[in-house]
FIRO-450310 format. One record per residue (C-alpha): residue number from 1; residue in three letters; x, y, z. Coordinates in Angstrom, 3 decimals, padded with zeros to 6 digits. Layout:
% FIRO-450310
+-----+------+----------+----------+----------+
: seq : type :     east :    north :       up :
+-----+------+----------+----------+----------+
: NUM :  Ala :        X :        Y :        Z :
...
+-----+------+----------+----------+----------+
% end
This chain:
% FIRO-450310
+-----+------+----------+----------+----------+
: seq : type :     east :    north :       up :
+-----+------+----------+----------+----------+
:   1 :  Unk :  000.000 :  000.000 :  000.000 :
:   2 :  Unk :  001.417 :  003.142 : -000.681 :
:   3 :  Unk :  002.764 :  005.382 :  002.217 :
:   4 :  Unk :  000.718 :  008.510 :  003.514 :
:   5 :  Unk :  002.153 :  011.345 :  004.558 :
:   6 :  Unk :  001.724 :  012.836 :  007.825 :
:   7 :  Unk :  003.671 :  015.568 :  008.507 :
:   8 :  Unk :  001.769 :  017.974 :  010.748 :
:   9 :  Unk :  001.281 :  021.775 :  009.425 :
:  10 :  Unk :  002.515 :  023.321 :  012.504 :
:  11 :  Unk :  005.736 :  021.996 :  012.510 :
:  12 :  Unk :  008.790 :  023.142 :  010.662 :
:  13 :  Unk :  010.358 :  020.348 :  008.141 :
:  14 :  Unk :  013.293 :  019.237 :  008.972 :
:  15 :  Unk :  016.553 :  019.609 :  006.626 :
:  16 :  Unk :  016.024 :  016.139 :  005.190 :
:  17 :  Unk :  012.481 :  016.157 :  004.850 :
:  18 :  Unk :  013.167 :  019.440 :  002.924 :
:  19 :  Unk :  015.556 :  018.335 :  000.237 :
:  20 :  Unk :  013.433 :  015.134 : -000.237 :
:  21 :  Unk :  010.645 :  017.933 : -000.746 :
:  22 :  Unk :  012.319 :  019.806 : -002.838 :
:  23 :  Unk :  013.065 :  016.598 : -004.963 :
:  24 :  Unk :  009.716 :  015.298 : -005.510 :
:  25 :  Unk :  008.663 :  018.705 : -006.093 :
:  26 :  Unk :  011.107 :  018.867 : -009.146 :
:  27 :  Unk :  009.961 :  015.683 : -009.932 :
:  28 :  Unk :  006.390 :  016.791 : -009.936 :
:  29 :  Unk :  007.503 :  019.704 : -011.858 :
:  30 :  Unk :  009.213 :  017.811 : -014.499 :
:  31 :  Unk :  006.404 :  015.939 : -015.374 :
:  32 :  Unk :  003.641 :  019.072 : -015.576 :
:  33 :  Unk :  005.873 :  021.188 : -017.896 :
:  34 :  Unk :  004.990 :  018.204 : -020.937 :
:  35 :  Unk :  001.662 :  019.377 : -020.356 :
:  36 :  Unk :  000.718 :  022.373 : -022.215 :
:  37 :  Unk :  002.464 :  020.891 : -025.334 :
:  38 :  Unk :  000.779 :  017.871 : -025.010 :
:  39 :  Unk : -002.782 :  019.950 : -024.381 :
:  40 :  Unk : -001.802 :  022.165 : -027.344 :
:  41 :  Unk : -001.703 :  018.850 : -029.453 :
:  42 :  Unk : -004.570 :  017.674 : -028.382 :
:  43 :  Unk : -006.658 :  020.433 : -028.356 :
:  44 :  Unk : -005.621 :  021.163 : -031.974 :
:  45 :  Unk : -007.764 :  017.806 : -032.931 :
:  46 :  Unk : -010.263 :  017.341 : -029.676 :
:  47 :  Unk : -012.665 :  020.204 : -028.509 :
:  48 :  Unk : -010.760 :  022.022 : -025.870 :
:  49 :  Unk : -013.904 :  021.215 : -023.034 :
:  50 :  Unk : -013.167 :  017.782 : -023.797 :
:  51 :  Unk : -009.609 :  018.019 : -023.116 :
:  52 :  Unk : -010.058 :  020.453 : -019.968 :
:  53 :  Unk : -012.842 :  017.993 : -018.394 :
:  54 :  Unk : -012.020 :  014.532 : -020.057 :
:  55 :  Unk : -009.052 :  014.283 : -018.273 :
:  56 :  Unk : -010.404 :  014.504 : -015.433 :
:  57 :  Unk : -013.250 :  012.132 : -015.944 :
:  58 :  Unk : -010.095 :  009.491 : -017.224 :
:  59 :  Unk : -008.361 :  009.831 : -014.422 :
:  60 :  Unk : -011.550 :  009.873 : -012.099 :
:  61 :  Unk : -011.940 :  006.560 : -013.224 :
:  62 :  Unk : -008.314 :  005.022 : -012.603 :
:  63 :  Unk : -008.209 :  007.359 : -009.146 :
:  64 :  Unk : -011.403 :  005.127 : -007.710 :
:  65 :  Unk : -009.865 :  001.819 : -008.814 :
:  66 :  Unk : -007.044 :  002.546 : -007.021 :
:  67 :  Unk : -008.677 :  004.354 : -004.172 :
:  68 :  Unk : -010.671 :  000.943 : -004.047 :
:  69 :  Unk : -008.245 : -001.676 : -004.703 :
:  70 :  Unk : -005.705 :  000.310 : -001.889 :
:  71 :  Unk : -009.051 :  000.114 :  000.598 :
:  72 :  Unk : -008.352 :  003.719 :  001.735 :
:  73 :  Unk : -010.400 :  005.291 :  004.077 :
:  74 :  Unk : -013.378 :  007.983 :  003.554 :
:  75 :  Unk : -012.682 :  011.549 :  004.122 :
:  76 :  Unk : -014.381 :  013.216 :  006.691 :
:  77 :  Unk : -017.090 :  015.660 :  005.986 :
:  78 :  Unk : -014.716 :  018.718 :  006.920 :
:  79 :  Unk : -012.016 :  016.861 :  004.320 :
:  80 :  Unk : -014.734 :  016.620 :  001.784 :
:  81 :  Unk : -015.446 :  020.491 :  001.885 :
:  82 :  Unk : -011.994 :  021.064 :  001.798 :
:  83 :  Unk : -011.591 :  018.234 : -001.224 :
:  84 :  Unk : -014.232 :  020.161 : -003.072 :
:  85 :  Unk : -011.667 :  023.715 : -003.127 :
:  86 :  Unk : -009.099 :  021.191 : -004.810 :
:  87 :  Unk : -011.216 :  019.997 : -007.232 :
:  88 :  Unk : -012.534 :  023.185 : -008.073 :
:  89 :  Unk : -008.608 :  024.223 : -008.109 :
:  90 :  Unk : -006.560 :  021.321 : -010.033 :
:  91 :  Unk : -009.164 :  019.475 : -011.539 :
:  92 :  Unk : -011.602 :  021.694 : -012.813 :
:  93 :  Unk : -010.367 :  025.331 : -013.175 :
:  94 :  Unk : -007.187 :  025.011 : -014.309 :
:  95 :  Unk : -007.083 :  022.354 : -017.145 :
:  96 :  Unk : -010.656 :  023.755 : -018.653 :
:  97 :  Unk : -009.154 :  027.167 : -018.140 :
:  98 :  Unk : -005.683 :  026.285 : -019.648 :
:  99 :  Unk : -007.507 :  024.061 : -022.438 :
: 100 :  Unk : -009.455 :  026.532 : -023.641 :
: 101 :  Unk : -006.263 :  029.015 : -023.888 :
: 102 :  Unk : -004.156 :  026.468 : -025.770 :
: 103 :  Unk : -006.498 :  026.662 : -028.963 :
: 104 :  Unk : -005.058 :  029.772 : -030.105 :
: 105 :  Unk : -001.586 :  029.729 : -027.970 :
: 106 :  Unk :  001.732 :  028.604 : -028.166 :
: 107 :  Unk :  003.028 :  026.229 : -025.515 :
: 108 :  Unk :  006.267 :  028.590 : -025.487 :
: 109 :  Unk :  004.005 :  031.583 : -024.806 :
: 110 :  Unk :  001.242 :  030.469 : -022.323 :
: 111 :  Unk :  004.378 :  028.957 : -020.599 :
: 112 :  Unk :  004.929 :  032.275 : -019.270 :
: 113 :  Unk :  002.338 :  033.044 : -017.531 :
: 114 :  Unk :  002.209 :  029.760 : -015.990 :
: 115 :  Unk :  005.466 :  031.071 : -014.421 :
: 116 :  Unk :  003.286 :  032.943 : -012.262 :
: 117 :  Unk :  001.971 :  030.042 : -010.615 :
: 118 :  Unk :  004.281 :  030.113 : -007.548 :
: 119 :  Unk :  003.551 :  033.307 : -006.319 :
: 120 :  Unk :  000.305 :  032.460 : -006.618 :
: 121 :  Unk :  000.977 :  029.521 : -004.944 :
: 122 :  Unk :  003.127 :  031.027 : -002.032 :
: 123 :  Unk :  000.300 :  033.712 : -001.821 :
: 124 :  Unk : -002.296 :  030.728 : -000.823 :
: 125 :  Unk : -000.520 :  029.081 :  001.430 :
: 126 :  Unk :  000.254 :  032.399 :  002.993 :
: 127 :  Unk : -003.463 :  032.538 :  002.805 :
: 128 :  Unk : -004.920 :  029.360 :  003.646 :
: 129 :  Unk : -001.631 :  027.008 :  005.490 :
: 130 :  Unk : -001.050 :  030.573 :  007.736 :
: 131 :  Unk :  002.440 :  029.732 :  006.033 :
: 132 :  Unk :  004.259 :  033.036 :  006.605 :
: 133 :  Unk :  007.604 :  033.709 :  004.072 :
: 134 :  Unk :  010.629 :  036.215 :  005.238 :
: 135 :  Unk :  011.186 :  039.141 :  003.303 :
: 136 :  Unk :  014.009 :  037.657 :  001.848 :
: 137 :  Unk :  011.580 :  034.524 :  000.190 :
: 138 :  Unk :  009.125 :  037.143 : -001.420 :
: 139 :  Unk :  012.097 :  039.291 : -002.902 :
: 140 :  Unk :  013.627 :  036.187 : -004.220 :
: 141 :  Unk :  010.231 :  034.629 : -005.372 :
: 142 :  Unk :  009.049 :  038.427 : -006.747 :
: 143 :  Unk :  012.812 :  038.622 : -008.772 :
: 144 :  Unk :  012.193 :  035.119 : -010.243 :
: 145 :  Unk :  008.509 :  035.906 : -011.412 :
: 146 :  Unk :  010.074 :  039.127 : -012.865 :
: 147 :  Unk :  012.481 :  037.295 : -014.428 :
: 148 :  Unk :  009.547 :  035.204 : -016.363 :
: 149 :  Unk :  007.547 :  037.777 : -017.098 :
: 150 :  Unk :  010.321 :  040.096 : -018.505 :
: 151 :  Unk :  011.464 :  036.979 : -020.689 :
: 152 :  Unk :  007.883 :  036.235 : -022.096 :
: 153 :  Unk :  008.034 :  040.579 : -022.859 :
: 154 :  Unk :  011.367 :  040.576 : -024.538 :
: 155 :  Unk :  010.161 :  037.265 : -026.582 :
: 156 :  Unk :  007.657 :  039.142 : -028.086 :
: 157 :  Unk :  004.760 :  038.050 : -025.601 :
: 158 :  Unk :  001.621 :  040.391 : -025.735 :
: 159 :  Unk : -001.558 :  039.682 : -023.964 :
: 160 :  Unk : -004.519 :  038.344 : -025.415 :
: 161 :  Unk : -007.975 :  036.974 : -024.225 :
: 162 :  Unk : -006.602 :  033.790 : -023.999 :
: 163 :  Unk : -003.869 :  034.667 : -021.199 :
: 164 :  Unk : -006.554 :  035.997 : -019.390 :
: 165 :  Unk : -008.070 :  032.846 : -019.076 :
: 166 :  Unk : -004.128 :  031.332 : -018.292 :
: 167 :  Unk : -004.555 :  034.022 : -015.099 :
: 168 :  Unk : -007.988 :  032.351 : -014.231 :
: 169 :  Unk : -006.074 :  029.345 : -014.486 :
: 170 :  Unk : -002.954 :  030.031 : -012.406 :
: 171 :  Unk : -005.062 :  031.247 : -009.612 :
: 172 :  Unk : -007.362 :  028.631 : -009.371 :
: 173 :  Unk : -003.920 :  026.205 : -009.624 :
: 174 :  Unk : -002.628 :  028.004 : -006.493 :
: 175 :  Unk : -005.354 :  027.448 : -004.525 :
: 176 :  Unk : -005.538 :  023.701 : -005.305 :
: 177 :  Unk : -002.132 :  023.520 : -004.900 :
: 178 :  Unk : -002.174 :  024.649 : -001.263 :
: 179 :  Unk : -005.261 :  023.832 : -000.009 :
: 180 :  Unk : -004.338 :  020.064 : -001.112 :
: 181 :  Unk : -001.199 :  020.370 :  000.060 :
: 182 :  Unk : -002.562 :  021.431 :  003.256 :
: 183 :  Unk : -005.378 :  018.577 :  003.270 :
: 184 :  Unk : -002.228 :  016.137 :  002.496 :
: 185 :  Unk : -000.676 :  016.198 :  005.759 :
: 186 :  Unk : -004.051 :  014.160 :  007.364 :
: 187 :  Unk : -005.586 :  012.651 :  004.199 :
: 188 :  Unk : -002.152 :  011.774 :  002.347 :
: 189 :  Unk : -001.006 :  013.025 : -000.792 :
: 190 :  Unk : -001.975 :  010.893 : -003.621 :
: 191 :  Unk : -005.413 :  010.133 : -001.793 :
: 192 :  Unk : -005.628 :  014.164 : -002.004 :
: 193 :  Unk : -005.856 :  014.112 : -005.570 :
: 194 :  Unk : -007.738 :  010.314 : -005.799 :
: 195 :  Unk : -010.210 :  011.888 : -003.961 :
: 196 :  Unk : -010.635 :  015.117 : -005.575 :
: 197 :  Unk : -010.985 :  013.394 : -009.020 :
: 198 :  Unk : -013.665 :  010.892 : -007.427 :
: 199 :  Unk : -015.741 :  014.243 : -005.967 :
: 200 :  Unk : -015.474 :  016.046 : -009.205 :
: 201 :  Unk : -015.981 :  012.789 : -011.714 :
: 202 :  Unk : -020.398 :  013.018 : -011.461 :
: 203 :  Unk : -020.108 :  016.819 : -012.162 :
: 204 :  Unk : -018.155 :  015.920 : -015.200 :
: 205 :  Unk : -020.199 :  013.343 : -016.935 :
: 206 :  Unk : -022.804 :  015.703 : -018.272 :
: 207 :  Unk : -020.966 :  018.281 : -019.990 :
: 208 :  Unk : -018.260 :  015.809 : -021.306 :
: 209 :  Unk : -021.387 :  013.698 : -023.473 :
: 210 :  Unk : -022.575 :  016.892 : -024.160 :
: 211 :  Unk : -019.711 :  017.769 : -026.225 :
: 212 :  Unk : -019.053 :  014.303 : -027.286 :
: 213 :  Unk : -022.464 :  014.110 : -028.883 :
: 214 :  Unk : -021.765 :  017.613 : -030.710 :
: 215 :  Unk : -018.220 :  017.556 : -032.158 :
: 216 :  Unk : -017.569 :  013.806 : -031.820 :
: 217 :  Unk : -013.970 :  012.394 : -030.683 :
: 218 :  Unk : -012.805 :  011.511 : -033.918 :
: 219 :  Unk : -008.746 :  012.239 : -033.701 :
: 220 :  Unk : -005.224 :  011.442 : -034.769 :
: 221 :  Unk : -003.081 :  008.774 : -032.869 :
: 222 :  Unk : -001.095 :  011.744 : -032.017 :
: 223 :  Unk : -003.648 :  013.808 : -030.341 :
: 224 :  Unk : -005.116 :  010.954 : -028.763 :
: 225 :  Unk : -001.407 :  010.157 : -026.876 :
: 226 :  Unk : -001.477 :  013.989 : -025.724 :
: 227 :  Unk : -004.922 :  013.099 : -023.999 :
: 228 :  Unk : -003.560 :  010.501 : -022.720 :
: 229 :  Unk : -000.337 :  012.148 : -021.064 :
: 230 :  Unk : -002.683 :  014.786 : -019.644 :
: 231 :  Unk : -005.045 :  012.493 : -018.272 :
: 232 :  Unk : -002.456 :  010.002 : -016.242 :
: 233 :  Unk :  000.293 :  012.064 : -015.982 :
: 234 :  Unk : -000.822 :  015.654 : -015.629 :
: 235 :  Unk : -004.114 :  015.251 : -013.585 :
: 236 :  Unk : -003.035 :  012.092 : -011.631 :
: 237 :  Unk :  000.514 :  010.778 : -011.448 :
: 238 :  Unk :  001.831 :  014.155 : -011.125 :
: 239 :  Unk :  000.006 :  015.067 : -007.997 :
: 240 :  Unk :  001.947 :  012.100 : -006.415 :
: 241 :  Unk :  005.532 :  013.654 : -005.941 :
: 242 :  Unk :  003.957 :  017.257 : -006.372 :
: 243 :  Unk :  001.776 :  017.025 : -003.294 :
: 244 :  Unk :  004.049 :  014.516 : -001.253 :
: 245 :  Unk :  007.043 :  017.526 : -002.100 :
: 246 :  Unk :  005.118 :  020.592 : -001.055 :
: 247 :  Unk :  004.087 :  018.210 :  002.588 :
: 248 :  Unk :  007.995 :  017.926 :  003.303 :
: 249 :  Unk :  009.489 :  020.823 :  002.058 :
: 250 :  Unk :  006.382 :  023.210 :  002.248 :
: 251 :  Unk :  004.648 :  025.108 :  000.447 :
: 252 :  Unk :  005.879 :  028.305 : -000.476 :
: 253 :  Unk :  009.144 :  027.014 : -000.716 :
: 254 :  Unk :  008.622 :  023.815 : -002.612 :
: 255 :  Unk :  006.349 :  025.761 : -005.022 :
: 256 :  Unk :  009.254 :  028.268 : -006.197 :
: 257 :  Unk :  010.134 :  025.523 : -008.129 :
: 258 :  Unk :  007.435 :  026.176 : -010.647 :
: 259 :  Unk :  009.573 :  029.065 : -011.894 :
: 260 :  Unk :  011.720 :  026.517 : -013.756 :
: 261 :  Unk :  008.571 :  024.932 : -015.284 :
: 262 :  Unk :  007.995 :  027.683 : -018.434 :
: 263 :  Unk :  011.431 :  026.508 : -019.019 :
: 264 :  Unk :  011.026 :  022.802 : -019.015 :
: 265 :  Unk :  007.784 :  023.288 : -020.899 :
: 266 :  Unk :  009.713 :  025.098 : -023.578 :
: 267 :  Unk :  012.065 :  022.381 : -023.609 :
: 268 :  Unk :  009.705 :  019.984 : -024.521 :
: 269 :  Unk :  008.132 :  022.427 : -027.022 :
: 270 :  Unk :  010.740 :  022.010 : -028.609 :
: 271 :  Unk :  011.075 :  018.484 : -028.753 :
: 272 :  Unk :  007.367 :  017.853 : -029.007 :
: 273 :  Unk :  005.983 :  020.571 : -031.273 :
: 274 :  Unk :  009.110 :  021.767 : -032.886 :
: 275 :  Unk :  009.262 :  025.109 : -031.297 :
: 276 :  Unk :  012.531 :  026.847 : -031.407 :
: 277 :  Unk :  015.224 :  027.276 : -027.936 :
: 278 :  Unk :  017.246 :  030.143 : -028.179 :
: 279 :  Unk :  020.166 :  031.501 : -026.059 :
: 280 :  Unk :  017.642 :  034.230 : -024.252 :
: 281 :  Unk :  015.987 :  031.401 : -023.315 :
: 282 :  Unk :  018.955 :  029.866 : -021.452 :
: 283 :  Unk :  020.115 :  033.101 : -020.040 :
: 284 :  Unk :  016.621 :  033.631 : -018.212 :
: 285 :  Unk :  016.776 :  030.066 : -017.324 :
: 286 :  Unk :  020.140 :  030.268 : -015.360 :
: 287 :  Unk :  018.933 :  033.699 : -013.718 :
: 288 :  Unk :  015.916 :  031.597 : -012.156 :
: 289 :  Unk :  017.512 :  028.550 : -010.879 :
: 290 :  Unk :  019.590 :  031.235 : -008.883 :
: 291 :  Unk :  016.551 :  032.483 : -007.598 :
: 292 :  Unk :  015.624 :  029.098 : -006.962 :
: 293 :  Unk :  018.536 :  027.969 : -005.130 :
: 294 :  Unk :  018.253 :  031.154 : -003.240 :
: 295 :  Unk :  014.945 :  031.132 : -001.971 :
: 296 :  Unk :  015.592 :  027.600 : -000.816 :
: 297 :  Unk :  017.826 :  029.594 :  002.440 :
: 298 :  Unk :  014.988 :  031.940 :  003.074 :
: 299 :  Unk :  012.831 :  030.982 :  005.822 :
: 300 :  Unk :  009.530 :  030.358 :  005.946 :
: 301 :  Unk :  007.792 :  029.894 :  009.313 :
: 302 :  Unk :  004.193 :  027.816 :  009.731 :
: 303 :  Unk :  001.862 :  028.934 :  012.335 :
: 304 :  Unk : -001.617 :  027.561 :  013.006 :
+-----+------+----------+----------+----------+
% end
């Protein structure tokens, strides 16, 4: 059975448990930044409400086999409430959000704004983990945002309806982020996002043959292998190191590692759709893992 984690919110992680954070987090990292390419390939085939919500409903289904199989126990009616903020966060919002975007945007370019994601994230748990950052972390975390945002500027970035929706879906990220980080450290991380998918699934059913009776599922191999990634890896397999990182390491800190994911996803841009990397690109890259590496000295303190 797989381990839960039970690290208690009030209590400072340890120097261990925080490079094992930071490691999954990277991990967890890693394996998000495929996933606006892969949407973008998808999406170019398969409705994007299909993509946003049927990867949810896919990895609904594998979340309560395992949830079953694993004979887990049932959240609470508090955890439930709070299970519902997730969903609403990292199942929901931000891949129907980010779907819809990635019809008319490049992966390279919505990558950018994604880079926002862990101040938005460190602004949660400030929020709702009473997580409380130094100075020093939010001048760090505010230079590496900068840093993003003054890259996705100078590579000719300019802001359309579509990133507006990417801001919807950053913010409603951040909050699923922390709040099921939060949950994580009673409920376990992986059963976080099993359970979150299970709450969500009968809300998805509806609009998902909706649109499949409309526009139909008819799709390359290709696209159908981007669905696929999404699905397991982005909405499910993901949350496994991602949530288990940001328990250990916490949350503000663990989450400045998202300002290395618009370079990852570029990366695989590249690789996947054939985008080009150029040495701007690398430049910005190196400036944020120093702000990376930096912020991981800055304290953060938890208080309940």
């Amino acid at each position: 059975m797989m381990a839960t984690a039970m690290a208690t919110p009030s209590s400072a992680p340890r120097d261990t448990d925080r490079t094992a954070g930071l490691a999954l987090g990277l991990v967890g990292v890693l394996l998000f930044s495929a996933t606006l390419p892969a949407t973008r390939i998808a999406v170019a085939e398969l409705h994007p409400a299909l993509v946003g919500l049927g990867r949810a409903m896919v990895a609904a289904v594998v979340a309560g086999l395992v949830l079953a199989v694993t004979s887990q126990r049932w959240p609470t009616a508090g955890e439930w409430r709070r299970l519902g903020i997730v969903a609403g966060g990292v199942v929901i919002g931000f891949p129907l959000c980010s779907a819809i975007a990635m019809r008319s945007l490049p992966a390279s370019h919505a990558a950018i704004l994604i880079g926002l994601m862990p101040l938005a994230t460190t602004a949660a748990a400030a929020w709702l983990a009473h997580e409380q950052p130094s100075r020093g972390f939010w001048i760090v975390a505010g230079t590496g945002s900068a840093l993003v945002v003054c890259y996705g500027l100078l590579h000719g970035g300019s802001l359309s309806p579509a990133d507006l929706l990417l801001l919807v879906a950053v913010a409603a990220g951040g909050i699923g982020y922390a709040e099921g980080a939060r949950l994580a450290s009673s409920l376990g991380g992986w059963q976080v996002i099993s359970w979150a998918l299970v709450l969500a699934a009968p809300f998805l059913i509806p609009p998902i043959l909706w649109i499949v009776v409309r526009t139909g599922v008819e799709a390359s191999a290709s696209a159908w292998l981007a669905f696929a990634y999404v699905s397991l890896i982005s909405q499910y397999l993901g949350f496994f190191a991602w949530y288990r990182g940001l328990v250990l390491g916490g949350i503000a800190r663990v989450s400045q590692l998202q300002l290395l994911q618009p370079f990852f996803t570029i990366v695989f841009a590249v690789w996947i759709a054939g985008e080009e990397l150029d040495s701007m690109t690398v430049a910005f890259a190196v400036g944020v893992v120093v702000c990376v590496a930096a912020g991981r000295h800055m304290p953060v303190r938890r208080v309940e």
